[in-house]
C-alpha positions as CSV (number, residue, x, y, z in Angstrom):
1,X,70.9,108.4,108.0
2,X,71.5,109.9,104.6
3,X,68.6,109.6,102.2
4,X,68.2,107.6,98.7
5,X,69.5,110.2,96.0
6,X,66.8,108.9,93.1
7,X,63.8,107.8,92.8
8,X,62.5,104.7,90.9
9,X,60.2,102.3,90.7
10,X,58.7,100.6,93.7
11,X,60.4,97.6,95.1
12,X,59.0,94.5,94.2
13,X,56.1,92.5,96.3
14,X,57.9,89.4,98.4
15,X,56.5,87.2,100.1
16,X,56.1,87.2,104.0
17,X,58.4,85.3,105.8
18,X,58.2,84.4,109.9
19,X,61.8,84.5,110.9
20,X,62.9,85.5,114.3
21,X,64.8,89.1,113.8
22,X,67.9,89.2,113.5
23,X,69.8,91.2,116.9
24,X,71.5,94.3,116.1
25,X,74.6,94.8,117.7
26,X,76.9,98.1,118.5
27,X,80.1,98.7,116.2
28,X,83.1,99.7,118.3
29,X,82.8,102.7,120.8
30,X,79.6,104.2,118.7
31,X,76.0,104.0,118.2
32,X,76.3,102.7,115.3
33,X,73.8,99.5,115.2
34,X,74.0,96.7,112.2
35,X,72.6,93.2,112.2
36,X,74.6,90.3,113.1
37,X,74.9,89.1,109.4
38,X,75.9,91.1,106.9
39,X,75.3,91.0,103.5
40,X,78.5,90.7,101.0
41,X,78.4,91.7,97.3
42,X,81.7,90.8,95.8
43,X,80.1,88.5,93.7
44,X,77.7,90.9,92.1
45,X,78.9,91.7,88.9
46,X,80.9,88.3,88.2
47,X,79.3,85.4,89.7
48,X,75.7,87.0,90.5
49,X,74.1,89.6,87.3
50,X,72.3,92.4,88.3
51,X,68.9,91.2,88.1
52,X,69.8,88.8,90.8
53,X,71.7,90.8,92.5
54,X,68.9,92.9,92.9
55,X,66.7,90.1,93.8
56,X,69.3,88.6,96.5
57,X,69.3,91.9,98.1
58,X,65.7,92.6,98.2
59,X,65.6,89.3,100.2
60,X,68.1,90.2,102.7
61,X,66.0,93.6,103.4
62,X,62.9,91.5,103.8
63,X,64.8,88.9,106.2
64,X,65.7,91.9,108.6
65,X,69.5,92.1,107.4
66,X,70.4,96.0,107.4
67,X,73.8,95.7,107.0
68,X,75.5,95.9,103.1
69,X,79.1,95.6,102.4
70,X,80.7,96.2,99.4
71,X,83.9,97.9,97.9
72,X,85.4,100.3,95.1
73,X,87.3,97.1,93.8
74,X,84.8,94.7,93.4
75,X,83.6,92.4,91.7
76,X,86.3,89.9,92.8
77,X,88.0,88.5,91.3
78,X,89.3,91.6,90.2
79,X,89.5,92.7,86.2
80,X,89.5,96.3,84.9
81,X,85.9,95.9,82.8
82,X,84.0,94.7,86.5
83,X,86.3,97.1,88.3
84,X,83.4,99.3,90.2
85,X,80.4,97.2,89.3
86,X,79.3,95.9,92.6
87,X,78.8,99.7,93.5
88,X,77.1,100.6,90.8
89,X,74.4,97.5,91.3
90,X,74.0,98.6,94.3
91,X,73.4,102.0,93.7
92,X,70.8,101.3,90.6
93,X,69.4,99.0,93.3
94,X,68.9,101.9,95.6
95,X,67.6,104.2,93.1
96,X,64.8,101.6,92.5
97,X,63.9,101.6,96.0
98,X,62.8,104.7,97.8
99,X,63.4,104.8,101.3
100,X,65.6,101.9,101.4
101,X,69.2,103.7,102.0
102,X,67.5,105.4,105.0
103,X,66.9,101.8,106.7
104,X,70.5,100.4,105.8
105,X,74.0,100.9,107.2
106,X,76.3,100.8,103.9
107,X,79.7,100.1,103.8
108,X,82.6,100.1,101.3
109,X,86.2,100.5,101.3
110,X,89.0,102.2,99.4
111,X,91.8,99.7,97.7
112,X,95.0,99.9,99.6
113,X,98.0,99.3,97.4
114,X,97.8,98.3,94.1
115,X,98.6,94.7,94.1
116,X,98.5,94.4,90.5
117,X,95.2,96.1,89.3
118,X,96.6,99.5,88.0
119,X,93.0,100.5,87.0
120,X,92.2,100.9,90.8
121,X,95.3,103.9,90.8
122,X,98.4,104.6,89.7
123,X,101.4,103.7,91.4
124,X,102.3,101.6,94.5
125,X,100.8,103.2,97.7
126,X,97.6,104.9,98.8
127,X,97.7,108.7,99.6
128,X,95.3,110.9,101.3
129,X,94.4,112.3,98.3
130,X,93.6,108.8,96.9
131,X,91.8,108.3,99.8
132,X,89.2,111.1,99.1
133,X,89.7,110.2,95.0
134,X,87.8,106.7,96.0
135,X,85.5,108.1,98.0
136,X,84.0,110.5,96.2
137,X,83.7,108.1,93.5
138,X,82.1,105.2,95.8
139,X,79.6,107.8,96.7
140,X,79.0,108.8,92.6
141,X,78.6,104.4,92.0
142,X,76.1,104.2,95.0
143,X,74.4,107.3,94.0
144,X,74.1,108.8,98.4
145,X,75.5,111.6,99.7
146,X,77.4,109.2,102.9
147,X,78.7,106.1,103.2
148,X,78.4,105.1,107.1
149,X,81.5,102.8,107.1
150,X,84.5,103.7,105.1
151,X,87.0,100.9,105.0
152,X,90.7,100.8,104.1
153,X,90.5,97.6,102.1
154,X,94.1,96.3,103.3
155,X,97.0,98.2,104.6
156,X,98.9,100.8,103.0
157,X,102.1,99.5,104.5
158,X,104.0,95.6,104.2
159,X,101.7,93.1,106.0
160,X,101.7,89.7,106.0
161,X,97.9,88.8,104.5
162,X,96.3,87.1,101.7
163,X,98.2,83.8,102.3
164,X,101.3,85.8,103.2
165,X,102.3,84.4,106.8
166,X,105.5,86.0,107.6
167,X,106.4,90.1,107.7
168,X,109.4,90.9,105.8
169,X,111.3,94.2,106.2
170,X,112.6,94.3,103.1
171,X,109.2,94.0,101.2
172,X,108.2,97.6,103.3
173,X,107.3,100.0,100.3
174,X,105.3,102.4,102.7
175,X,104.7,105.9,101.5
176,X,101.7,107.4,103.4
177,X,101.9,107.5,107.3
178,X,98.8,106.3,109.2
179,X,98.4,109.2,110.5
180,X,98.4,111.3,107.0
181,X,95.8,108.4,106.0
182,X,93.8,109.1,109.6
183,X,93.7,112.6,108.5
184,X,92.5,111.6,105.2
185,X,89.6,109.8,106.8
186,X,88.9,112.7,109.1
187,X,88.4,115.0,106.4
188,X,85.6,113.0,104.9
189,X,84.0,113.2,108.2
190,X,84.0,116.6,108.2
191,X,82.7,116.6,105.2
192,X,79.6,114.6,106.1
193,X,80.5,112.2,102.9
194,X,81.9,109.4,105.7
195,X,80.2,108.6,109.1
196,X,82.5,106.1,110.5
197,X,85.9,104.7,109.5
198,X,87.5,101.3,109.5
199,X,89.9,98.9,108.5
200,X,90.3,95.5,106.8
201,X,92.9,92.6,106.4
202,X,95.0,94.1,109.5
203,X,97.5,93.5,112.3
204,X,97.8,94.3,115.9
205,X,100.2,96.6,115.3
206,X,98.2,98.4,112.6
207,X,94.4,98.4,115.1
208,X,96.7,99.9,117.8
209,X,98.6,102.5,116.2
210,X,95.1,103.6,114.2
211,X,93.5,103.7,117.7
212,X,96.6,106.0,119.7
213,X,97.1,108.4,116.7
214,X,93.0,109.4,116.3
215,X,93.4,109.6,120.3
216,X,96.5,111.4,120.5
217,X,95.2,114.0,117.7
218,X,91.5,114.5,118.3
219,X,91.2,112.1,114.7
220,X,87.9,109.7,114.0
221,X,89.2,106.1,116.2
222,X,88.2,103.0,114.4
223,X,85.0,101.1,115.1
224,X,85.8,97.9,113.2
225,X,88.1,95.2,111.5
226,X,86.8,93.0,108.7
227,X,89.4,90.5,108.7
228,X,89.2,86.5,107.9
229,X,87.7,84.1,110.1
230,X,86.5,80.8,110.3
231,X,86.9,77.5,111.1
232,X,90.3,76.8,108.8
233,X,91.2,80.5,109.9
234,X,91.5,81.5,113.4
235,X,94.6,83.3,112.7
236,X,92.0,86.2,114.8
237,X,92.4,84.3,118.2
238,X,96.2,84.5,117.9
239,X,96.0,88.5,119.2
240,X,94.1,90.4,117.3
241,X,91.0,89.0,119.8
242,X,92.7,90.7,122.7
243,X,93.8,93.6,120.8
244,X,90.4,94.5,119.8
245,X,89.0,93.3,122.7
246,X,90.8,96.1,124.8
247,X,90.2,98.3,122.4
248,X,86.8,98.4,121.8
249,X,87.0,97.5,118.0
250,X,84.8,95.2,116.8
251,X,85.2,92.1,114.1
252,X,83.7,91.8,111.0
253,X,84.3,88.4,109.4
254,X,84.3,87.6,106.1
255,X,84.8,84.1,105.1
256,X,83.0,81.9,107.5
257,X,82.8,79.6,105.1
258,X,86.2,79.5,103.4
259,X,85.5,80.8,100.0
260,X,82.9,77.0,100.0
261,X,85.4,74.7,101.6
262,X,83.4,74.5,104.8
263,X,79.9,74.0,102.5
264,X,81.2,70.2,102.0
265,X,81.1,70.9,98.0
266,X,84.5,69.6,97.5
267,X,84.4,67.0,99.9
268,X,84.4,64.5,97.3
269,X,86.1,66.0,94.3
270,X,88.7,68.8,95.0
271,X,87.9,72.0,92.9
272,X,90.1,71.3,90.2
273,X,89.0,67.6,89.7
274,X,86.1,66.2,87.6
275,X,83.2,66.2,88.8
276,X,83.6,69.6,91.1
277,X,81.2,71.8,91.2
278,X,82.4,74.4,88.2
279,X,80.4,77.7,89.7
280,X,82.1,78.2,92.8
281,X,85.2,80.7,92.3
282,X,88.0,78.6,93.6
283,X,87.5,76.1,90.7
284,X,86.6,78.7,87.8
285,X,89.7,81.5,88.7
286,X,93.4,80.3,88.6
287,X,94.5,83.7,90.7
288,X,91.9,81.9,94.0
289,X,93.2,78.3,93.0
290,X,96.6,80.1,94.4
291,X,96.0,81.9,97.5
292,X,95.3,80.9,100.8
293,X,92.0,78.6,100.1
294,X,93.5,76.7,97.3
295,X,96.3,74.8,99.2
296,X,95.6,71.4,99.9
297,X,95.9,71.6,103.7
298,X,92.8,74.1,103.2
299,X,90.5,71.4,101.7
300,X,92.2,68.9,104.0
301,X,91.2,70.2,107.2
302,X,87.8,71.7,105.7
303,X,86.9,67.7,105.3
304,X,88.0,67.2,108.6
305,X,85.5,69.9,110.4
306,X,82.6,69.0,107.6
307,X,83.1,65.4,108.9
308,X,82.6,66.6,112.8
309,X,79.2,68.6,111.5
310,X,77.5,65.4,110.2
311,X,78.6,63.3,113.1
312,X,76.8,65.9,115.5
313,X,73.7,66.1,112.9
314,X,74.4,69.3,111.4
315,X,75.5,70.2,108.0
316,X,78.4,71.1,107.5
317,X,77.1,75.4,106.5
318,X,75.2,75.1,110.0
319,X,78.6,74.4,111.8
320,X,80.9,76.1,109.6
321,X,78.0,79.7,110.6
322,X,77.3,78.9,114.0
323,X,81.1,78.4,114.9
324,X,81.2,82.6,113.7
325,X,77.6,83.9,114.5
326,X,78.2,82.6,118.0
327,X,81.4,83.5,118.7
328,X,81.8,86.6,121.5
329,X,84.7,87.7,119.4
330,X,82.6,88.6,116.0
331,X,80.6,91.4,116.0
332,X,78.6,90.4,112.7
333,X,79.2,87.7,109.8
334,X,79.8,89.0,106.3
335,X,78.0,86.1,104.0
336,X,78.6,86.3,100.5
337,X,76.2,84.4,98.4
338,X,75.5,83.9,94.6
339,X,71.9,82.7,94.9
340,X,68.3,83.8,96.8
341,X,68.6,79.2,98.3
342,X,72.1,80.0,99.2
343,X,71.1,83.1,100.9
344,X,68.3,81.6,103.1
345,X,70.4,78.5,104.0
346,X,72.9,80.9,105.2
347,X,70.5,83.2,107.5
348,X,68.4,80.3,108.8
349,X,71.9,79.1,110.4
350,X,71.8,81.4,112.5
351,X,69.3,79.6,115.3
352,X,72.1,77.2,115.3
353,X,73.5,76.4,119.1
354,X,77.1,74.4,119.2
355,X,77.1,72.4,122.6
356,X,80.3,72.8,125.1
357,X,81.4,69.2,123.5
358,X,80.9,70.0,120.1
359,X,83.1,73.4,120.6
360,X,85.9,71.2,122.4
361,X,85.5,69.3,119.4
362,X,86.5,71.9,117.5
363,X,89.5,73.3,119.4
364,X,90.9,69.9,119.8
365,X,90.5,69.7,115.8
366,X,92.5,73.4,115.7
367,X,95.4,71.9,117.7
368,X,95.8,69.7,114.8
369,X,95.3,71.1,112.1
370,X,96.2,75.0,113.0
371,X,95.2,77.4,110.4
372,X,95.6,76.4,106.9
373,X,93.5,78.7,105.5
374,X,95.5,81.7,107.0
């Protein structure tokens, strides 16, 4: 594991804590080994200031998480002045705390398409050179020589994602072939500046023809996808599960708890009403008022399931967890938290059994209500 660049000042004393460890899993076809809950920083740098930041990742270190995730567009929501902040807390943070990068597996990813934030790159698609471009600069925000899981943040091609439910031809603005991009990704293996690649917000179509082109050309094969899943989006057990299964790539899933809906925080007031809670994202940004967790099926169905939690005696962040950290489809659960409470209320979840029943439950609630959140 590549060592901490700089040198600082010792991390803080914490407390002791008796938890049980958290199990360490295998990503794809490698030896590479990460926690079962990961820790996700797109918040640093909005929602969460450094200091915090610092102090919410000191805590996940202490509670056995090894496992950081992050990206060269975040903080989310995305505006040019935070544009590359996340990394750079991160990388102060690991400047201040010799010999943590050795103990952690960090991951980031490189912006596919623009999508409307021309500060990430000019243009519409994502070259191989931008490819290396983003690296190199992840590496400078993070301050190590490697990063051990280099992403591609969502496809460079048309793909139906981020509320998107349908492919359209005539929306295909594709200028950089997978395997130009695999080739990319190779080179910063070579290099040593990349251990392991992945991919993010994909397809079956995109997992398989990653996997037969690094096969078919000797090219680095995918370990992982970190797409959505939870309980108000399953869109995962619709094919991608098998896909991956066969393959040997392994989910990451971000959003077990539907950007809050599954916390049971707007289970009284919606996020735009009086009387919501005014912290959480989806009621302080317009742009995530607007995609997939703002509709009104979303908060609908999140009800629904928060409702089954407290009629089996669980909350409705123990069901919403458990339903992810016990699935055998999900490698390990990205949490994203703005607070050291919200962070322990999310890691002690995961002791949390769900009975046979209370998954029937569950799928017979799915049948209903599908996958609003999708």
């Amino acid at each position: 594991m590549p060592q901490a660049l700089r040198a600082g000042p010792a991390s803080p004393t914490l407390a002791p804590m008796n938890h049980a460890p958290l199990p360490l899993v295998s990503l794809g076809r490698s030896d590479l080994r990460v926690t079962s809950i990961c820790l996700g920083t797109m918040t640093f740098g909005e929602q969460v200031n450094e200091r915090d930041a610092h102090a919410i990742l000191d805590r996940a270190v202490e509670r056995g998480v090894n496992f950081i995730d992050t990206a060269e567009m975040y903080a989310v929501p995305a505006r040019q002045a935070t544009y590359g902040a996340t990394e750079s807390i991160i990388g102060r943070w690991l400047a201040s705390r010799p010999g943590a990068r050795a103990k952690l597996v960090l991951a980031s990813k490189v912006a596919g398409p623009s999508r409307g934030m021309p500060w990430v790159r000019a243009g519409q698609g994502m070259t191989a050179a931008d490819i290396v471009a983003s690296c190199e600069a992840s590496l400078r925000r993070l301050g190590t020589d490697c990063i051990d899981l280099y992403q591609i943040h969502w496809p460079e091609r048309h793909v139906p994602a981020f509320g998107q439910l349908y492919y359209d031809p005539a929306k295909e603005i594709s200028q950089t072939p997978i395997h130009e991009q695999l080739q990319a990704l190779a080179a910063l293996v070579q290099a040593g500046k990349v251990r392991h690649i992945g991919l993010s917000n994909e397809t079956p179509y995109g997992v398989h023809e990653f996997v037969r082109l690094a096969e078919q050309h000797g090219l680095p094969r995918v370990l992982s996808v970190q797409n959505p899943y939870c309980l108000i989006n399953r869109s995962w057990d619709n094919a991608m599960d098998e896909s991956c299964h066969r393959l040997g790539v392994s989910l990451l899933a971000y959003s077990p708890l539907g950007f809050g809906l599954l916390t049971g925080k707007y289970d009284r007031h919606a996020p735009t009403e009086p009387g919501a809670p005014k912290e959480a994202r989806i009621a302080r940004y317009e742009s995530v008022q607007k995609q997939r967790w703002g509709r009104p099926e979303a908060l609908a169905a999140s009800r629904r399931y928060n409702q089954l939690a407290r009629e089996h005696g669980l909350t409705p962040v123990q069901l919403a967890l458990a339903f992810c950290y016990r699935s055998w489809r999900v490698a390990s659960t990205i949490i994203g938290v703005t607070s050291l409470a919200q962070l322990d209320e999310n890691l002690d979840a995961w002791g949390q059994q769900l009975s046979p029943e209370l998954l029937a439950a569950i799928d017979a609630l799915r049948w209903q209500l599908r996958d609003p959140g999708q």
